[in-house]
C-alpha positions in Angstrom: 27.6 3.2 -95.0 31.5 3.4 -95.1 30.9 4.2 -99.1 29.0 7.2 -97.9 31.5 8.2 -95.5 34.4 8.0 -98.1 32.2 10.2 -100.6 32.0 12.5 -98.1 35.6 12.7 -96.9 36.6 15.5 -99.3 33.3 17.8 -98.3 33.9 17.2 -94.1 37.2 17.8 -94.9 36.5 21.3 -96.2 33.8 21.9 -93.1 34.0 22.3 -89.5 31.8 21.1 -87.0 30.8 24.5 -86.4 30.1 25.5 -90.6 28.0 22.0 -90.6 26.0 23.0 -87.8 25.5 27.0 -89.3 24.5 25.2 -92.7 21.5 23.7 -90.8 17.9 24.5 -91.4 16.1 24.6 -87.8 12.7 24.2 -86.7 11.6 26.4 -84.3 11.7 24.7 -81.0 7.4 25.0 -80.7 7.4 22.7 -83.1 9.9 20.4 -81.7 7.9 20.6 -78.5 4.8 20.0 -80.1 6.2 17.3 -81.7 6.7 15.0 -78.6 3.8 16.4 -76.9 4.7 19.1 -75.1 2.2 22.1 -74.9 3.0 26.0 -75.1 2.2 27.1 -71.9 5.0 24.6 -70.9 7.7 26.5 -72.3 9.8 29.2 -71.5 11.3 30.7 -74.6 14.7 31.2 -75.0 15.1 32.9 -78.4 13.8 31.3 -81.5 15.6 27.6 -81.2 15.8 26.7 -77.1 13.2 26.6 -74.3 13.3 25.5 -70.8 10.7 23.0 -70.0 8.5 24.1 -66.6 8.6 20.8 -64.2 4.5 20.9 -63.5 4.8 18.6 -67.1 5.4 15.8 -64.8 2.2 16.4 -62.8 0.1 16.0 -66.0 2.3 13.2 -67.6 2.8 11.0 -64.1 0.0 8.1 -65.4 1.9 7.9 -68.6 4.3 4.3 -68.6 7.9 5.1 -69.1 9.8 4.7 -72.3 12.6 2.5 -72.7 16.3 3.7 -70.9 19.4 3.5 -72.7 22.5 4.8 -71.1 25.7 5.2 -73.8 29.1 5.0 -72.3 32.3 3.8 -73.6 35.7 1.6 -73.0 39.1 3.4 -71.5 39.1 6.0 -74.0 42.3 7.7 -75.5 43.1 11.4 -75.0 41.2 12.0 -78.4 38.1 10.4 -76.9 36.1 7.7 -78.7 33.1 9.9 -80.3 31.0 8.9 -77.9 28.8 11.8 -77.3 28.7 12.1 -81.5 27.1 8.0 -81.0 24.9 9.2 -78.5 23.1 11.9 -80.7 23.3 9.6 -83.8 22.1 6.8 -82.1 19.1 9.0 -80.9 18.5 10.5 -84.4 18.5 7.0 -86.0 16.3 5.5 -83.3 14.0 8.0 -84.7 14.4 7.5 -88.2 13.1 3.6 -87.9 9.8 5.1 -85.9 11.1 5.3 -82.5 9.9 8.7 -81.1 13.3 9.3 -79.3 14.5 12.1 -76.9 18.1 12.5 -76.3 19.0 13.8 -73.0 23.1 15.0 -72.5 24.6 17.7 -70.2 26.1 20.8 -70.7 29.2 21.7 -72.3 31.8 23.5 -69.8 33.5 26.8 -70.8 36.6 25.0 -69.4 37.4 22.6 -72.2 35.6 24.8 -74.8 38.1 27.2 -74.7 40.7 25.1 -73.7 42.1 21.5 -75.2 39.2 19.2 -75.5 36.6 21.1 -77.1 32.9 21.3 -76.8 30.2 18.6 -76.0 27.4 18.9 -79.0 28.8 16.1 -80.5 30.9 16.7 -84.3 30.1 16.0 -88.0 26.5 15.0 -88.8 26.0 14.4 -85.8 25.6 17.5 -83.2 22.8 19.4 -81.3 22.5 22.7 -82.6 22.7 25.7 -82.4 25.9 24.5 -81.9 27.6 27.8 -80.4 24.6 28.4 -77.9 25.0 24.8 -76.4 28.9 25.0 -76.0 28.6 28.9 -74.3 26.5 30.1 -72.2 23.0 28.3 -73.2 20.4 29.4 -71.0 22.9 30.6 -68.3 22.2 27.4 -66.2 26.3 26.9 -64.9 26.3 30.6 -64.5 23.7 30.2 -62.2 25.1 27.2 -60.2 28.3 29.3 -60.0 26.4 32.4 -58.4 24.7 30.3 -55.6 28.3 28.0 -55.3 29.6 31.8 -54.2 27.3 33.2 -52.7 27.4 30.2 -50.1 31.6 31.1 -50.3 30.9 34.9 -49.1 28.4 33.8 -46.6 31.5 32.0 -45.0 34.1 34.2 -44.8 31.5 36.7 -43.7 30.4 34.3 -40.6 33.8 34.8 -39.8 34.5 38.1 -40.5 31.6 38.5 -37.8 32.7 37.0 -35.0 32.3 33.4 -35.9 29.2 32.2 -34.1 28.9 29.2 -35.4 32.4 28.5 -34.2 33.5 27.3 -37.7 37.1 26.4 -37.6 38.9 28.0 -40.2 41.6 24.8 -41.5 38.7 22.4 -41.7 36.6 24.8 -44.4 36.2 23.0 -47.6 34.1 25.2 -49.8 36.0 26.7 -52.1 35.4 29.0 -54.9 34.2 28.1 -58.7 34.2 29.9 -62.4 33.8 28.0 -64.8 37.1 28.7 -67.0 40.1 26.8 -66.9 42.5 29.2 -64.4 45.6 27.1 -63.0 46.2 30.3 -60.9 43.6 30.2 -59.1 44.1 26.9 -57.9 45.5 27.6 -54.4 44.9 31.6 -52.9 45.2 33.4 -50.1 42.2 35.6 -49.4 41.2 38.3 -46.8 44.7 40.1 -47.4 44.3 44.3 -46.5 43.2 44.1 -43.1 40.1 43.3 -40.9 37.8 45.2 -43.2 38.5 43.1 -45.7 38.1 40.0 -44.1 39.7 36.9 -42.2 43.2 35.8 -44.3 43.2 32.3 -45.2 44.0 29.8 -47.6 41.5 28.2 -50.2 41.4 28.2 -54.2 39.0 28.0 -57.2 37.3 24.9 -58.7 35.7 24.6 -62.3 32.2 25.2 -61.9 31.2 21.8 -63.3 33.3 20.1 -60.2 30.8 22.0 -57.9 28.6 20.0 -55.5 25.7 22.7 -56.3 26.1 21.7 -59.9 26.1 17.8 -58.8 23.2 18.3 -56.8 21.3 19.9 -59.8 21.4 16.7 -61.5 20.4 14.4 -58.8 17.7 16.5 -57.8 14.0 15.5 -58.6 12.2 18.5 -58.1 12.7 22.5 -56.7 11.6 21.0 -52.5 14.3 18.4 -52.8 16.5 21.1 -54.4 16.0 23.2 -51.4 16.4 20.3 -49.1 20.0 19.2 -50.7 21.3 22.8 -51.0 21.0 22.7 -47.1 22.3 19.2 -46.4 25.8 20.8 -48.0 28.8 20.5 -45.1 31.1 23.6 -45.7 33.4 22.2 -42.9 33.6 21.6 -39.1 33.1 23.1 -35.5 36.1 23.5 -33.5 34.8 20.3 -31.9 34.5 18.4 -35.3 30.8 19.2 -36.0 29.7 19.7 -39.5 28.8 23.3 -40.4 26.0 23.1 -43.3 24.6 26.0 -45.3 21.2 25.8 -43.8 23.4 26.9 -40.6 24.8 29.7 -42.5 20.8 31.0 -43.2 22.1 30.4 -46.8 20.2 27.7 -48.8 17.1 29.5 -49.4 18.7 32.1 -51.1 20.9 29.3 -53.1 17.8 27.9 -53.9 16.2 31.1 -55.4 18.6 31.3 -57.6 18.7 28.1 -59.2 14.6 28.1 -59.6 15.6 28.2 -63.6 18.4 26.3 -63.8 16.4 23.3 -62.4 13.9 23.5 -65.6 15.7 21.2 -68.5 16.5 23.1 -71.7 15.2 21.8 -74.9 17.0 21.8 -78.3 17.4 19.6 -81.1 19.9 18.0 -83.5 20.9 18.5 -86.8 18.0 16.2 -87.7 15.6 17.9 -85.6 15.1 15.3 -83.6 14.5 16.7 -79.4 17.4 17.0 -76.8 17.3 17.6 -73.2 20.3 19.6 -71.9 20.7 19.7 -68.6 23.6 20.0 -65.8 27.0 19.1 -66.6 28.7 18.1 -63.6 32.4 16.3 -63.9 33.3 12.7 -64.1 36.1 12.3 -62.2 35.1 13.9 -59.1 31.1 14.0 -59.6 29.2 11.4 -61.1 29.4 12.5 -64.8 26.3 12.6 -65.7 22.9 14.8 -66.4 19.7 15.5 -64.5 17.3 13.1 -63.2 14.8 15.4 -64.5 15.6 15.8 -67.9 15.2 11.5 -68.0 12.4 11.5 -66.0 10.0 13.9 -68.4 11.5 12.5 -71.3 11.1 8.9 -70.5 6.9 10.2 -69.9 7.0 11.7 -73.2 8.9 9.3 -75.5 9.5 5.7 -76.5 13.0 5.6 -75.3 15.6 8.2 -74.0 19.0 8.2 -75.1 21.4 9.6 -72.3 25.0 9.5 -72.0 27.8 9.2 -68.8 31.2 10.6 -68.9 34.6 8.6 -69.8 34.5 5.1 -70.0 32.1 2.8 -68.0 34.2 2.7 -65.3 33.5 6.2 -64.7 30.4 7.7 -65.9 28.6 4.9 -66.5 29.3 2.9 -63.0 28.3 6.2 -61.2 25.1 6.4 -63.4 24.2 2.8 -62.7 25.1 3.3 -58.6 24.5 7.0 -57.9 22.0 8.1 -60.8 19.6 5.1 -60.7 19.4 4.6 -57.4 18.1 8.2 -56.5 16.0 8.4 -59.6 14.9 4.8 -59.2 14.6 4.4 -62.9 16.1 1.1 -64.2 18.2 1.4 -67.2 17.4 -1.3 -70.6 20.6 -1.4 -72.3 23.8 -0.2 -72.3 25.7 0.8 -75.1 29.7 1.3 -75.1 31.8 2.9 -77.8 34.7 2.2 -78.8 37.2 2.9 -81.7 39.9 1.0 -83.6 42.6 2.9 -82.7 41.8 2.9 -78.9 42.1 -0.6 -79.0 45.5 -0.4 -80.7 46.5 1.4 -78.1 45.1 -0.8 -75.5 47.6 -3.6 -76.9 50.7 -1.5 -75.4 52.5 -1.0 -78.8 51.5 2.8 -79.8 50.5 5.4 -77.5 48.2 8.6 -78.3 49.0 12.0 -77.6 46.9 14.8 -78.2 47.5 17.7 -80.7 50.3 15.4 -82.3 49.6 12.9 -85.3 48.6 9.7 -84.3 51.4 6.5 -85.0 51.4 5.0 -88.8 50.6 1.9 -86.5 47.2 2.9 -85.6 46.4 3.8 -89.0 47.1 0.6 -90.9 45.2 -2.6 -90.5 46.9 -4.5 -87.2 44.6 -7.5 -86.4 46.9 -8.2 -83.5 46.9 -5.0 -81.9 43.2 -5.1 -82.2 42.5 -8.4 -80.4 45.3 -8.1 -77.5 44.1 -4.5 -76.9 40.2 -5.9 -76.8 40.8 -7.0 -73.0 39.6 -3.5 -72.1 36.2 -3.5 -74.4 35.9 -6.9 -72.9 36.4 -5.6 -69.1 33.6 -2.9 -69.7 31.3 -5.1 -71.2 32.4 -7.6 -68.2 31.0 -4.5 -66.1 27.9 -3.5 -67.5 26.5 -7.3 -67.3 27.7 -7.1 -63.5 24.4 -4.8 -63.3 22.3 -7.1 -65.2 22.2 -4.7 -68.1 21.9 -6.0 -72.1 24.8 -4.4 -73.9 25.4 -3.1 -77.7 29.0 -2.7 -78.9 29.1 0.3 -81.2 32.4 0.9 -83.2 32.6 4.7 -84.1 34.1 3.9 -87.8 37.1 6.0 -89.5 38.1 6.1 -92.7 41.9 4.5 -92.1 39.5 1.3 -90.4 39.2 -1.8 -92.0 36.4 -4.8 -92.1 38.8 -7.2 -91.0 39.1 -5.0 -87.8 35.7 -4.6 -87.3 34.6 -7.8 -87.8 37.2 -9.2 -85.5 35.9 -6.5 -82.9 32.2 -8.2 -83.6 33.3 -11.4 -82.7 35.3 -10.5 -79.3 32.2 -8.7 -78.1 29.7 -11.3 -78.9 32.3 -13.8 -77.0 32.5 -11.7 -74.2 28.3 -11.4 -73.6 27.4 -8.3 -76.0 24.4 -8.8 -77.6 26.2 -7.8 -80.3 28.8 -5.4 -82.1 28.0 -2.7 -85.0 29.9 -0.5 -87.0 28.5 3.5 -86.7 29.1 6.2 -89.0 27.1 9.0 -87.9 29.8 11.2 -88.0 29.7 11.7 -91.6 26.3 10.2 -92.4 24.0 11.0 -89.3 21.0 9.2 -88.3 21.5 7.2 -91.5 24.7 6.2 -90.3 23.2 4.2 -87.0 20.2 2.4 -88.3 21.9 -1.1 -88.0 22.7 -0.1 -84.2 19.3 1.3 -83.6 18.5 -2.2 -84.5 20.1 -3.9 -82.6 19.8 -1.2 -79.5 16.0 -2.2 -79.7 16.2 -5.5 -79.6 18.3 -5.1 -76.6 15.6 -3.3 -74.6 13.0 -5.7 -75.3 15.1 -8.2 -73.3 13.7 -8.8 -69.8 15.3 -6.4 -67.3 17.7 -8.3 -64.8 19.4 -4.8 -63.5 20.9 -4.4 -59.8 23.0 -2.6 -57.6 27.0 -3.3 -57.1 26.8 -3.2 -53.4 24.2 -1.8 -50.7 24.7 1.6 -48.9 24.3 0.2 -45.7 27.7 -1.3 -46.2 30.4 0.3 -44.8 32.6 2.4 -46.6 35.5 0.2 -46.9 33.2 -2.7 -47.6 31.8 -0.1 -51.0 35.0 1.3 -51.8 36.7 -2.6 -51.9 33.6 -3.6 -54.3 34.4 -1.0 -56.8 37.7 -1.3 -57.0 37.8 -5.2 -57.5 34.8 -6.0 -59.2 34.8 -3.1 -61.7 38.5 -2.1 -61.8 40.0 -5.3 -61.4 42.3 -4.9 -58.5 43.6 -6.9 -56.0 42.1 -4.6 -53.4 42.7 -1.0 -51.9 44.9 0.4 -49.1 43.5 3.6 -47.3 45.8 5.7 -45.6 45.4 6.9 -42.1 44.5 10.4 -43.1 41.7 8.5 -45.1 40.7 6.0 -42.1 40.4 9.3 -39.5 37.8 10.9 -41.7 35.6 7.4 -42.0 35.4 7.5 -38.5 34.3 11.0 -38.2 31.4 10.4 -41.2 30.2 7.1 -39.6 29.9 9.1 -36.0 28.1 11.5 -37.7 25.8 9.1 -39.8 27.2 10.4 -42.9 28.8 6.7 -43.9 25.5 5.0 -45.7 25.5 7.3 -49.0 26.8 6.1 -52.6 30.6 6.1 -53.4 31.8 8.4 -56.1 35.2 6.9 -57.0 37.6 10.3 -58.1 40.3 8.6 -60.4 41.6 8.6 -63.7 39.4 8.2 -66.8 42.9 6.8 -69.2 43.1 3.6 -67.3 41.1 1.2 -65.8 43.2 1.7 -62.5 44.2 4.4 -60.6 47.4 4.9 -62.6 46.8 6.0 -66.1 50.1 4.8 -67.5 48.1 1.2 -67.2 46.4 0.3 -70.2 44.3 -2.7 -71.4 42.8 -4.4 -68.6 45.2 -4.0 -65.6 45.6 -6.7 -63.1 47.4 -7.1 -59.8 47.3 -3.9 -58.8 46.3 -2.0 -55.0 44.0 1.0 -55.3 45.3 3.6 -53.5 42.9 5.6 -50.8 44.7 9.4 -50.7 41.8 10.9 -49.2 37.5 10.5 -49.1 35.4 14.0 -49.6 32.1 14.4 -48.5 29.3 15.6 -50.6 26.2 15.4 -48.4 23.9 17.7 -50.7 24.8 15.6 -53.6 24.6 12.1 -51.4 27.6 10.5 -51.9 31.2 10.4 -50.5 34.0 10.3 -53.2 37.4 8.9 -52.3 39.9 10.1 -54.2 42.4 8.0 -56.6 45.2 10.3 -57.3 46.1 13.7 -57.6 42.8 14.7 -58.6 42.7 18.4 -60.4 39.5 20.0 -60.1 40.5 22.9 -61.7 42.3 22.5 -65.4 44.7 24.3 -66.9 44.9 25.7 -70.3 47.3 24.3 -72.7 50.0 26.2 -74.4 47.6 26.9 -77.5 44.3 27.5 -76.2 41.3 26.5 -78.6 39.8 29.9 -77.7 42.5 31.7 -79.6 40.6 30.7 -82.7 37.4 31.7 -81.9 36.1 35.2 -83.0 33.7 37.2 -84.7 33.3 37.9 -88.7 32.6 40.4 -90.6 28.7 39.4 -90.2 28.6 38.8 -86.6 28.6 35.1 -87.2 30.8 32.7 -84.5 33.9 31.1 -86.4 36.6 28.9 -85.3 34.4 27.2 -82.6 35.7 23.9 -83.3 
């Protein structure tokens, strides 16, 4: 496989991501759909190569067993990331390849990073979901859709008070805010209402990203268009002057929230390079949501396939500890395996000796062969893999190959992982040889599921939320404990008198560390989690304390990745990564 990837070194090298996925030869999604059972009249067409799915599958696929569950995640990444949604996608297309009939299922790619620093979310190389420009854009207008009911709820608001303010909302304790989904720093913090009283009540409030809306984390823990309806009303927009929560089924506003989100609750089907199938569906964040897509989008594909490939945000003390906690438990679907990614040069870093910055060239350090960096820096894989057997869950090493890695360093990675209770370790190269690339860790992925499943929750939700918060933060982070401020203690109290206290805890923190501090690599220790503050997201059904300064509306960096992106001469998309 590495022969393969250095014979194809020159040819990448001349291609982007975007040229290898315009070079592809696409099925028409019917035939995708046919291919893992789906029948026409349970489409929705979307052009020639993406269709929503209609939910009523489920009614005629309910007596069909589930498929086997494999969730990919990844260690404390750097700011390059680790490749792994390009693992998740080549993992899926190789599971296929050695007769597993495999759907992938991923979320959708934010206009925020898109046209910003990070880039888009189809995955790179051989190794993407195409078409690639309709899955990093606008799709089948699914976050446009969350943003129009996010606002809509927003205008409701300011209108109540515009009118008199029956419902005696008190302005300061409002915390619905606005969202688009395009990284705006300006619009962080506003005033709104200026020009007098027939333009409305002046106050202060900002913009989000659309992916950091609760409408758009409710979209993925939703199983079905009633619950839908019932968690768009559960949402608390603030408080009563005598600390009651205001929801939007109290503003007369859910329904119509509802209404227009009866598409964007249908999963949207496309496929990769290898025309294997891929579910699409929500995208919320990973910092401040729990990072991952729809319960829906598992749930039909687990009825139609022999496993599901799905994939949380950041590392697996993110994404994947929100999937196991949050996800799971409202889906109730229990996960076979686990598979974390990780890289050479993350490890390197993880050692303390080089550090990674992005949009500059990485150290000469990372690049050459450093078996000492490797194994001091291998206390964070070991941590996450530490983690994912807290849950009882088998767990596959993959190590996304590069051309500057050597065997030495991959072997030496094998043997740490196996030490530390992976069921194993395996080189991937599906970046430059696709499917092919991941046979050996579709292997081993398999074998993995077959194991008997010992899977179980962290904590209980009928603990309180000191007792939940503690768990989290010394079990998975490693800490020493947390210490909650009093701003942080007041608002417990008000959730448990309000019986808002037994939900799942959404930890908002970095995703560079292990910790709260990002500074702290490896595998931190003796360290207090700090408590800043603890939001409420009752549609969604979980609270999330927040770790930091969290920003849940990015900036653009001096050179945005949007000022390469235009139209030819042909009307064909270039510069999109």
């Amino acid at each position: 496989m590495f022969k393969d990837i250095l014979s194809q070194k020159g040819v990448l090298a001349m291609m982007t991501d975007l040229e290898i996925a315009q070079a592809a030869e696409l099925k028409p999604i019917q035939e995708i759909a046919k291919d893992i059972g789906l029948k026409e009249d349970e489409l929705e067409l979307y052009g020639k190569y993406k269709a929503k799915v209609v939910l009523g599958v489920q009614d005629r696929l309910h007596t069909q067993p589930n498929g086997k569950y494999i969730d990919v995640t990844a260690i404390t990444p750097t700011p390059l990331g680790e490749g792994k949604t390009v693992t998740t996608i080549g993992l899926s297309m190789a599971l296929n390849r050695i007769g597993k009939k495999t759907i992938t299922a991923i979320r959708q790619s934010s206009m925020g990073p898109t046209f910003g620093i990070k880039g888009g979310a189809a995955g790179g190389g051989y190794s993407q979901v195409v078409p690639m420009e309709d899955f990093n854009l606008h799709l089948t207008g699914d976050i446009h859709a969350v943003g129009v009911a996010h606002n809509l709820l927003a205008a409701f608001i300011d209108n109540s008070l515009q009118k008199k303010n029956p419902l005696n909302i008190d302005p300061f304790s409002i915390t619905w805010r606005r969202v688009v989904d395009i990284s705006d720093r300006a619009l962080r913090n506003i005033v709104i209402g200026l020009g007098g009283k027939i333009d409305g009540v002046p106050r202060e409030t900002g913009f989000d990203i659309t992916v950091a809306s609760e409408v758009m984390a409710i979209l993925a823990l939703t199983t079905g268009l009633k619950d839908l309806r019932k968690r768009l009303g559960k949402i608390i927009i603030g408080y009563t002057g005598d600390a009651k929560p205001v929801t939007a089924e109290d503003l007369k506003c859910a329904g119509a929230m509802t209404v227009l989100m009866k598409d964007a609750i249908k999963p949207t089907l496309m496929q990769t390079l290898e025309n294997t199938p891929v579910f699409v569906h929500a995208g919320p964040f990973a910092n401040i949501a729990h990072g991952n897509s729809s319960i829906l989008a598992d749930k039909i594909g687990l009825k139609l396939a022999d496993y599901v490939v799905t994939e949380s945000g950041f590392g697996a003390d993110c994404g994947a500890e929100k999937f196991l906690n949050i996800k799971c438990r409202y889906s109730k679907l229990v996960p076979d395996a686990a598979v974390i990614v990780c890289t050479v040069r993350a490890l390197k870093m993880h050692s303390g000796d080089f550090t990674v910055v992005a949009g500059k060239p990485l150290s000469e350090g990372l690049i050459k062969e450093n078996l000492d960096a490797v194994e001091r820096g291998a206390c964070n894989l070991k941590k996450h893999i530490e983690n994912m057997k807290l849950f009882g869950i088998p767990v596959v090493v993959a190590v996304n190959r590069f051309t500057t890695d050597t065997d030495k360093e991959i072997e030496l990675i094998r043997n740490i992982a196996k030490r530390a209770g992976a069921e194993d370790a395996v080189e991937s190269t599906v970046w430059a040889d696709g499917g092919k690339g991941g046979e050996e860790l579709a292997e081993k992925v398999v074998e993995a599921a077959e194991k008997p499943s010992e899977f179980k929750f962290l904590y209980d939700v009928e603990q309180s939320i000191e007792e939940k918060m503690t768990i989290i933060a010394k079990k998975i982070y490693g800490a020493d404990g947390i210490d909650i401020s009093p701003v942080v203690r007041k608002k417990i109290r008000m959730y448990e008198e309000n019986g808002l206290d037994k939900l799942p805890i959404c930890m908002a923190k970095t995703h560079l560390s292990l910790s709260h501090d990002p500074k702290l690599k490896g595998r931190p220790k003796n360290f207090i989690v700090p408590i800043k503050d603890i939001r409420l997201s009752a549609g969604a059904g979980f609270l999330y304390p927040l770790l930091g300064d969290m920003r849940t509306m990015p900036g653009l960096p001096t050179t945005p990745a949007g000022t390469k992106v235009d139209i030819d001469s042909t009307g064909k998309t270039v510069g999109l990564f």
